[in-house]
N, C-alpha and C positions, 0 to 999 in steps of 0.2 A: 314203737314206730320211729322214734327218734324227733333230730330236727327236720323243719320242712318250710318250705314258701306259702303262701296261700293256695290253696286248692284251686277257686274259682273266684271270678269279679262278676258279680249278679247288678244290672243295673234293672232298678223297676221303678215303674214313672207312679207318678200318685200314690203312694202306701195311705191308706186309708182317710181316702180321699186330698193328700195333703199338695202340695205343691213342686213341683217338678220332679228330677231324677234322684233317687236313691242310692249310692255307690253300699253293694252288698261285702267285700272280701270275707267270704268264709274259710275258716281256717278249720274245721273238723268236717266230717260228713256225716246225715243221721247215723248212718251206721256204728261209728264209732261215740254215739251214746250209749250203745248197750239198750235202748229203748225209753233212757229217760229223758233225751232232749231231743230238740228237733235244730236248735242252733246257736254257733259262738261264731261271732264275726265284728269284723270293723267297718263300723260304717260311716258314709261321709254323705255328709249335706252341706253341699253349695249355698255359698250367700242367697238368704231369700227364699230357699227351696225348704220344705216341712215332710212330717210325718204328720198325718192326720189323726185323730181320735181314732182308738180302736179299739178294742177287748181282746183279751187271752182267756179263752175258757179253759176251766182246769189245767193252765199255766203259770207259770211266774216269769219274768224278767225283769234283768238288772241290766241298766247303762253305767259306765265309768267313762265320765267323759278324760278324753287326753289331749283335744287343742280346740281351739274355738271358742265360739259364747252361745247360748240361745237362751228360749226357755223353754221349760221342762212344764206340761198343763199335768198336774197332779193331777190323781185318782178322783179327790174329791171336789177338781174342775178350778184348782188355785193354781195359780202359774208361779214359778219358782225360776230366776234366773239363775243358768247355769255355767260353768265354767273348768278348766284342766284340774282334775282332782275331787268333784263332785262323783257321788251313785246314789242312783233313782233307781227305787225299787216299788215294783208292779205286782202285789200278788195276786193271787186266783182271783179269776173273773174281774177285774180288775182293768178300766183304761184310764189310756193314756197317751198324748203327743208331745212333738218336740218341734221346735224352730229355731233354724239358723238367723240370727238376728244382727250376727258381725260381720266383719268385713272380709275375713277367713274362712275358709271349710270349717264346720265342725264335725268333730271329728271322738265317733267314741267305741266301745268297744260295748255289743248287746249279746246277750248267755239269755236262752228261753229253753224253760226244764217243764216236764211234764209233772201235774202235781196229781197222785192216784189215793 
């Protein structure tokens, strides 16, 4: 395919149950998983705004964060402050949230693969 811009900017309010909007830019579309992912994109949380607690059933996902601060609520419910250059990894059945906690967007890049 080559090079490309972002496909789509997906804004979705409360991701599992958390706090205000979600900036989505998705950069592939399922289709060009071939059937093993459902999605790679960059996403952005506004000061103050969250990803709430969630599960990926026979999922995995990985975050890299690349600007901002929050924290990252591990799998096993420990919060972990995060930062440019950390990856949080989520495997199957597996949750997990995030919060913005600085005074920046944060700002990371999240990959969800199907696990069979």
């Amino acid at each position: 395919m080559g090079v490309r811009k972002t496909l789509s900017i997906e804004e979705i309010d409360r991701i599992g149950g958390g706090v205000g909007v979600t900036e989505l830019h998705h950069l592939m579309s399922k289709d060009e998983f071939y059937g093993t992912g459902k999605m790679f994109a960059k996403v952005v949380l506004h000061p103050g705004n969250t990803i709430g607690w969630h599960e990926h059933i026979d999922e995995v996902e990985y975050y890299y964060i690349l600007s901002g601060e929050g924290d990252f609520t591990n799998p096993d419910k420990t919060v972990s402050h995060v930062g440019p250059g950390d990856f949080c990894t989520m495997n199957p059945n597996q949750g997990h949230a995030i919060a913005n906690t600085g005074k920046e967007d944060l700002v990371f890049m999240a990959l969800i693969l199907y696990v069979k």
